[in-house]
C-alpha positions as CSV (number, residue, x, y, z in Angstrom):
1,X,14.9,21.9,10.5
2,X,12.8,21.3,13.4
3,X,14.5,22.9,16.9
4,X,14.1,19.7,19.0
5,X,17.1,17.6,16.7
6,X,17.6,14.8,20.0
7,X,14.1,13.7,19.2
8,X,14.4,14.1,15.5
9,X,17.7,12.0,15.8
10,X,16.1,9.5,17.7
11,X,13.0,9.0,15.3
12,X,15.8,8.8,12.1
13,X,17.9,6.5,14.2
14,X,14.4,4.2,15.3
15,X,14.8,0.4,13.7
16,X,18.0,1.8,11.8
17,X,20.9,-1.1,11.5
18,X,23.7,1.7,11.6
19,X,24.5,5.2,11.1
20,X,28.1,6.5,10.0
21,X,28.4,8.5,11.6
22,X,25.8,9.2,14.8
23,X,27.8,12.9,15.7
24,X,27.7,13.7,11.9
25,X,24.0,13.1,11.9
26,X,23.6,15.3,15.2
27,X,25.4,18.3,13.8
28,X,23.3,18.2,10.6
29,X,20.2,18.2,12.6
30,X,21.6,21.1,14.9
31,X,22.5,23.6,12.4
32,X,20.6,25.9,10.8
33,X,20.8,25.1,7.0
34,X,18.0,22.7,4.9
35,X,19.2,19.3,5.5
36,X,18.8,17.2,2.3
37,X,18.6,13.5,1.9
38,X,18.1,10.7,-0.2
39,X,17.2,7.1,-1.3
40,X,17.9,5.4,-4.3
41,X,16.0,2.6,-6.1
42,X,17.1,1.1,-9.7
43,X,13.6,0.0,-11.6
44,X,14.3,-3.8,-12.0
45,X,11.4,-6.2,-11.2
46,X,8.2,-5.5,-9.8
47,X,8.3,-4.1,-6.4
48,X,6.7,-6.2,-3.5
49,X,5.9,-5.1,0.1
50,X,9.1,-4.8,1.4
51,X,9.5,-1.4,-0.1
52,X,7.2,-0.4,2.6
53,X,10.1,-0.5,5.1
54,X,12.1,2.0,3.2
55,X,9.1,3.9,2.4
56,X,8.8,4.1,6.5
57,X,11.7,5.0,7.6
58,X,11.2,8.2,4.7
59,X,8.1,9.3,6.1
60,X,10.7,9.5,9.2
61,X,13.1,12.2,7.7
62,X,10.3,14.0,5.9
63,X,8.3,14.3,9.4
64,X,11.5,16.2,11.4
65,X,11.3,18.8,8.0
66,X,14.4,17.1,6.3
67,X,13.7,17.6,2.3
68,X,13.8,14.1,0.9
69,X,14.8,13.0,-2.6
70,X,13.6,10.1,-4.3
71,X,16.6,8.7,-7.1
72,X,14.5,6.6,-10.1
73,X,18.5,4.8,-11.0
74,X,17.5,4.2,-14.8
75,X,21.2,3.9,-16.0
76,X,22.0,1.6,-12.7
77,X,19.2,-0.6,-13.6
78,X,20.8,-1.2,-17.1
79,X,24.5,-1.1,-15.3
80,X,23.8,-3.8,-12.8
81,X,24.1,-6.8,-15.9
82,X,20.9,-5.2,-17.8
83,X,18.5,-6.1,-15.5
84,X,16.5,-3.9,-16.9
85,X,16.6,-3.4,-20.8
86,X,17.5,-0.6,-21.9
87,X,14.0,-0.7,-24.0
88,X,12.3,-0.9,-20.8
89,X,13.4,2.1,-18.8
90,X,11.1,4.6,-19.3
91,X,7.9,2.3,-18.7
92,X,9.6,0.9,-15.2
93,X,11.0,4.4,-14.0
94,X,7.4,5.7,-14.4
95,X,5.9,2.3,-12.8
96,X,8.5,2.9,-10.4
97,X,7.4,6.2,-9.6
98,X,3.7,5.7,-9.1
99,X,4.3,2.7,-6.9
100,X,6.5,4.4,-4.1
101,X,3.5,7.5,-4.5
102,X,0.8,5.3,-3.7
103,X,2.7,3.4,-1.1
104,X,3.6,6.6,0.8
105,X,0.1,7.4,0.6
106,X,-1.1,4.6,1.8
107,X,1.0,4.7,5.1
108,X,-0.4,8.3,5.4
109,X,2.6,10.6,4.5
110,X,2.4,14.0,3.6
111,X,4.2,13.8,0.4
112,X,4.2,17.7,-0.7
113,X,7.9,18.2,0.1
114,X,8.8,14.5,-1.8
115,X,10.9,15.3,-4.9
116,X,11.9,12.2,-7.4
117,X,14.7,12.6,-9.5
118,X,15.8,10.5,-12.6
119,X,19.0,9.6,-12.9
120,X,19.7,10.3,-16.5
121,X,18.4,13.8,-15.8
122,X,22.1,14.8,-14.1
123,X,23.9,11.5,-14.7
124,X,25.0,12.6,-18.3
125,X,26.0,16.3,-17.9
126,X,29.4,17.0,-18.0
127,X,30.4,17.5,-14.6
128,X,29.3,14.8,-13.7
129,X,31.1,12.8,-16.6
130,X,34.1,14.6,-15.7
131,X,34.0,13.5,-11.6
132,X,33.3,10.0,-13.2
133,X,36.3,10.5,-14.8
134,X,38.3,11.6,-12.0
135,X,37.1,8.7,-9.9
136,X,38.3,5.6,-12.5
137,X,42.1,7.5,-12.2
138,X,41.9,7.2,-8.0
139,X,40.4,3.8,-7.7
140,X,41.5,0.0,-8.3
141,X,39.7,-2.4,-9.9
142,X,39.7,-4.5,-7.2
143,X,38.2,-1.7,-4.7
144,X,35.2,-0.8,-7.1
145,X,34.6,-5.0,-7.1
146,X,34.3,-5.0,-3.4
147,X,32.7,-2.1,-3.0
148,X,29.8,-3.3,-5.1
149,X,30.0,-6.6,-4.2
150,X,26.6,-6.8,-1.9
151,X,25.0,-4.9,-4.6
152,X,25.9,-5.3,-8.0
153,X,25.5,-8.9,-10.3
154,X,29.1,-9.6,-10.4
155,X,29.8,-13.1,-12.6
156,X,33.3,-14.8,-13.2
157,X,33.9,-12.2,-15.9
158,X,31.7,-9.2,-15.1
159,X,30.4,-6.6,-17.4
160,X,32.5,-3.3,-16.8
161,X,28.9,-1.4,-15.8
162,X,29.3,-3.6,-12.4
163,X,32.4,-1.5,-11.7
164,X,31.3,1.6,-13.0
165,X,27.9,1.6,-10.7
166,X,29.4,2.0,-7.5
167,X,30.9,5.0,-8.8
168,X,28.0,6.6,-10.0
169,X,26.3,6.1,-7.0
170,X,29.2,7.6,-5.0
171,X,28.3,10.9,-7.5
172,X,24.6,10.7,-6.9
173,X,25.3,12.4,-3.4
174,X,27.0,15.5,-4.3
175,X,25.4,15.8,-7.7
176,X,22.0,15.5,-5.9
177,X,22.9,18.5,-3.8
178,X,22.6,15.8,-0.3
179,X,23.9,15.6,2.7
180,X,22.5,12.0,3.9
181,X,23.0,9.0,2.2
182,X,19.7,6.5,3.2
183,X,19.9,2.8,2.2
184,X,19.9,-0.9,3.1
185,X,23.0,-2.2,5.2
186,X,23.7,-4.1,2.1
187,X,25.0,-0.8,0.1
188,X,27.1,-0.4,2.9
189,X,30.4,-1.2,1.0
190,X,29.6,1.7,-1.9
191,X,28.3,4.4,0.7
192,X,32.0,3.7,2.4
193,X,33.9,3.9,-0.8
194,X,31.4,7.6,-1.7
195,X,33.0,8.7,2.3
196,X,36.3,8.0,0.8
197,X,36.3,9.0,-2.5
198,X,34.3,12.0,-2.5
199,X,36.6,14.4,-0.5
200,X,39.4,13.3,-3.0
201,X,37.6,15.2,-6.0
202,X,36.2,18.4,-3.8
203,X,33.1,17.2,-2.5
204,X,32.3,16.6,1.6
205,X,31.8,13.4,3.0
206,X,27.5,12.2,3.4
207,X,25.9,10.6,6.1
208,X,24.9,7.7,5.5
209,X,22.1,5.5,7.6
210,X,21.3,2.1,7.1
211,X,18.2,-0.2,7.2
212,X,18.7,-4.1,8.2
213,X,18.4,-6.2,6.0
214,X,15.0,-8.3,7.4
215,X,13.9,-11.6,6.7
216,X,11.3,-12.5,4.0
217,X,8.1,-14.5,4.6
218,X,10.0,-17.6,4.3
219,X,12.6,-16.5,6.6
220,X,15.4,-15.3,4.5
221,X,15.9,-12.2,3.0
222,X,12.8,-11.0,1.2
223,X,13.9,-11.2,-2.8
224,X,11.5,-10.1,-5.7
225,X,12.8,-13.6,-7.5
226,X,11.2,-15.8,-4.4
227,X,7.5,-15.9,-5.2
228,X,7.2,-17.9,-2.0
229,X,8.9,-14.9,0.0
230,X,7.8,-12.0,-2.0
231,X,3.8,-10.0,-1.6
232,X,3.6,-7.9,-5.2
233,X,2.6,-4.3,-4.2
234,X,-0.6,-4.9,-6.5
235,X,-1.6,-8.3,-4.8
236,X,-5.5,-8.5,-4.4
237,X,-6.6,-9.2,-0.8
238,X,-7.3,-12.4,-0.9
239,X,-3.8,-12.9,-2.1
240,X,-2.0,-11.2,0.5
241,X,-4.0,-13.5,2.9
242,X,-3.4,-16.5,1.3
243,X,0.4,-15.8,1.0
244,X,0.3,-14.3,4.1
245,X,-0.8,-17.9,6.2
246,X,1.8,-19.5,4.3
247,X,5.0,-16.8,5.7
248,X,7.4,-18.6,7.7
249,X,6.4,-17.2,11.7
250,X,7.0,-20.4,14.2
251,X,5.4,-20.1,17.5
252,X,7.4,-18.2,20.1
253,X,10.4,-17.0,17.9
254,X,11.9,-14.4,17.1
255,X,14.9,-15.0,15.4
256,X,14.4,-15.2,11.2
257,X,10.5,-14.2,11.8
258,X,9.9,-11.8,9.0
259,X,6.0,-11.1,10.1
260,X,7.8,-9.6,13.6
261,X,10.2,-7.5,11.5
262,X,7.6,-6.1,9.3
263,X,5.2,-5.3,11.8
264,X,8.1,-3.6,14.1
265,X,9.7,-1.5,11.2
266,X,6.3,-0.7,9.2
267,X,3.1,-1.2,10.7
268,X,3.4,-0.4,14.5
269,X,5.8,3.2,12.9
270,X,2.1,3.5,10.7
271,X,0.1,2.6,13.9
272,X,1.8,5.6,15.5
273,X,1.2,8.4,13.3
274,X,-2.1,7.6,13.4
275,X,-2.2,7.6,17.5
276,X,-3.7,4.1,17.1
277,X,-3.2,0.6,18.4
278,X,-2.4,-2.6,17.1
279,X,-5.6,-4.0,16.5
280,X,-5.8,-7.9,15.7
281,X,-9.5,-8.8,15.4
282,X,-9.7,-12.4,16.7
283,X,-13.0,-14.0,16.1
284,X,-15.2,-14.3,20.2
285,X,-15.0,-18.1,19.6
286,X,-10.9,-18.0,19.4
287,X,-10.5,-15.2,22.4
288,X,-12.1,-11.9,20.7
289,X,-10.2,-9.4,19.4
290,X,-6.4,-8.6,20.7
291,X,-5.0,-4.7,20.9
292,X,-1.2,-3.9,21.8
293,X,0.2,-0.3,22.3
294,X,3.5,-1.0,21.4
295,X,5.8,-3.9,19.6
296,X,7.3,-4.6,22.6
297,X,3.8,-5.8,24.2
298,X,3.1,-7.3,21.3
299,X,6.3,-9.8,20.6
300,X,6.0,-10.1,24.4
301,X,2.9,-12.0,24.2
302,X,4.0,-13.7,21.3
303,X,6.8,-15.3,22.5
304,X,4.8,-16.1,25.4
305,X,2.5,-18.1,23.4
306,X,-0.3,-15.7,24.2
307,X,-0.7,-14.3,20.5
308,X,-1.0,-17.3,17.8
309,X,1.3,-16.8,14.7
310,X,-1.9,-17.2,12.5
311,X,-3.7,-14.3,14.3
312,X,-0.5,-12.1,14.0
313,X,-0.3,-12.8,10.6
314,X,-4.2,-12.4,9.7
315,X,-3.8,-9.2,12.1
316,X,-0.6,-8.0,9.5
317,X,-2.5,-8.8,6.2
318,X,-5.6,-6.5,7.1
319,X,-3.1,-3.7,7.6
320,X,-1.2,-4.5,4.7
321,X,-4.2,-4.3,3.1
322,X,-5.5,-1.2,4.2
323,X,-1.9,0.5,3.7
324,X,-2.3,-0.7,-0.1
325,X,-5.6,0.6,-1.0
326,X,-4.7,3.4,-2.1
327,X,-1.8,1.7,-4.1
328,X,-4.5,-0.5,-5.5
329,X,-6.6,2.7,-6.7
330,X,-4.0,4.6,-8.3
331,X,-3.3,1.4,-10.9
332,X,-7.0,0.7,-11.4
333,X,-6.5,2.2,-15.0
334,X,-2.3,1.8,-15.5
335,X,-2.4,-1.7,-16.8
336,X,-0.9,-0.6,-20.1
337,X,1.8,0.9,-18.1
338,X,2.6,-2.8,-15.9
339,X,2.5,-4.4,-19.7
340,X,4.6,-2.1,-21.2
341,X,6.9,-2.7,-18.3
342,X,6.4,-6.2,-18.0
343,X,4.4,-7.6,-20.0
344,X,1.1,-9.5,-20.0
């Protein structure tokens, strides 16, 4: 771990919605063992850019020398009302795969210390199946239903894998050998039930930090099933544009403007590790070109009317853009693997 833990707190905390808890966090950071962490992603539908924020906030832990661990949840994909089909998991876990490897490339991070597990890889061993075990005997329906509630499809009468997920993810922590727990704010209600659970079958207690859940480009919460809200990770550039002048950004607000989140959480954290500004190039006849040091410039002279929404968002899709070339490059010759996935 890297000896200055205030800063690397601060940089793990940055854009963060919550973390339970901020002391447990600090005396991870302070001792001397290898802290270990994780994220986990089930491979459902095709990603879009929103994973970038995620993918951000990992080049964070990797840079303060945490080791990060990357869960492909196969099983959890089928689980969570067979979003994905079983048929389907192998192709989606390796599309999966090479999409979060060329978007950490593409925001520039060093990924040699990266490691990707696969959930069926330790998920069906017998330990674990026993702690599974253990868990169904100590827990309420009732409890698993809320706990996966944010989460999980969960219909009038839902499919027992809806109660059996948040369970399973409570056991990736231990069984993954980690001592933080890193996801959205919505998986809040299973990392709570893993701080409860998990000490009553032997293992400690994680960490768990939490991303907010931001606004799409329509101004609700970015969803793969909202073409209108949702950039594909293998958008062309014209397409990003085009969808990109179309993203919900009124004119001196804040509130609900998912082009400000995106640029606070990904591209200005980018923008940084690169010791560069924001750089908006404005055509001379519309002011010339715009730079900002910081976000907090920037949405200053945004809400002040001094930075159009158009040139934020033209300014957000060349980045974008930039930050997915070498995304773009890695599938050049993986179409067979987006069709067997899927599908034409």
């Amino acid at each position: 771990m890297t000896k200055n833990y205030q800063a690397a707190f601060e940089l793990i905390k940055a854009n963060t919605e919550e973390i339970v808890s901020e002391d447990e966090l600090l005396n991870l950071l302070q001792s001397n063992k290898e802290v270990k962490a994780y994220w986990g992603t089930a491979p459902t539908g095709r990603v879009h850019i929103g994973y970038l924020i995620p993918m951000s906030k990992i080049a964070d832990f990797l840079s303060v020398g945490i080791t990060f661990k990357v869960l492909l949840a196969d099983i959890h994909a089928h689980l969570d009302d067979q979003k994905s089909p079983y048929e389907l998991l192998d192709a989606r876990t390796e599309y999966y795969k090479q999409i979060i490897i060329g978007l950490l490339e593409g925001l520039e991070v060093d990924i040699s210390k990266l490691i990707f597990e696969r959930g069926r890889d330790f998920e069906l061993t017998e330990k674990y199946g026993m702690d599974l075990l253990r868990m169904t005997s100590i827990i309420t329906l009732n409890r698993a239903r809320r706990a996966g509630a944010e989460v999980v499809r969960q219909k009038e009468d839902p499919k027992l894998g809806s109660f059996i997920y948040p369970l399973m993810q409570s056991l990736d922590v231990p069984h993954l050998d980690c001592d933080i727990a890193f996801g959205g704010i919505d998986q809040r209600g299973i990392y709570m039930l893993s701080r409860e659970l998990l000490p009553k079958i032997g293992y400690k207690k994680p960490v768990c930090v939490f991303n907010p859940l931001l606004p799409g480009l329509t101004g609700d919460k970015m969803s793969a099933s909202d073409t209108a809200s949702v950039i594909d990770c293998l958008d062309g550039k014209k397409q990003i544009k085009k969808k990109m002048n179309k993203a919900y950004c009124p004119e001196k607000e804040i509130e609900g403007n998912g082009i400000l989140a995106f640029v606070k959480t990904v591209i200005f954290p980018y923008l940084k590790r690169r010791d560069e500004d924001f750089l908006i190039d404005r055509p001379e006849k519309f002011g010339g070109p715009l730079t900002f040091d910081s976000y907090e410039s920037m949405e200053k002279a945004f809400v002040a009317g001094d930075l159009h929404p158009l040139d934020l968002k033209m300014g957000m899709a060349d980045y974008v853009n930039t930050i997915l070339g070498p995304l773009r490059k890695r599938f050049e010759n993986k179409q067979d693997l987006i069709e067997k996935a899927y599908g034409k």
